[in-house]
N, C-alpha and C positions, 0 to 999 in steps of 0.2 A: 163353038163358043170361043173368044179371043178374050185375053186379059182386060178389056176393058167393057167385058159386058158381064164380068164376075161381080157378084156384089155378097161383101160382108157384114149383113147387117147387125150381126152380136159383136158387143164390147162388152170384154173385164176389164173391172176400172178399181183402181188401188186406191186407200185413202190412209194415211199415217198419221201418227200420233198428232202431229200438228192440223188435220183436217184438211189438207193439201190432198186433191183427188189426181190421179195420173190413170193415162189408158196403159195399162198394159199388153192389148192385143185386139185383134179383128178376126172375127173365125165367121163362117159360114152357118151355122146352124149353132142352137142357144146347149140344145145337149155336150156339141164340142167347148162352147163358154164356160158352160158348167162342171164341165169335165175339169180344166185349166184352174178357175176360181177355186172348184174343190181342192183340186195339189198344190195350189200356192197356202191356201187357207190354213192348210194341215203342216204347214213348217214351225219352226217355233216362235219365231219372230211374229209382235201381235201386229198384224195390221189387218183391215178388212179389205176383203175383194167381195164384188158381184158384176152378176152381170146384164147389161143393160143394151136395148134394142133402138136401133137407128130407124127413128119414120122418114116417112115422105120427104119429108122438110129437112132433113138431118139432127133435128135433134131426136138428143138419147131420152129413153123413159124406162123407170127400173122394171125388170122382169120377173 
């Protein structure tokens, strides 16, 4: 397999007090998303993470 037949199809995606969303990352599998969401989640600073799954088409769908 060569870097270009990798595919990440989990996003954590950040959204702040203003409701402004950002990706914070692309990981392979939803448990390692989950993994990341959960330790950003747990900081003190409130902002929400989840993480959300790339179709077909490239859009994301929450998980």
């Amino acid at each position: 397999m060569n870097d270009s037949t990798i595919t990440l199809p989990w996003l954590v995606i950040r959204q702040d007090d203003n409701g402004n969303r950002y990706r914070v990352g692309r990981y392979a599998t939803r448990a390692e998303a989950q993994k990341i969401a959960d330790s950003l989640d747990r900081r003190e600073h409130k902002q929400l993470y989840w993480v959300e799954r790339i179709g077909q088409n490239g859009d994301a769908a929450r998980a």
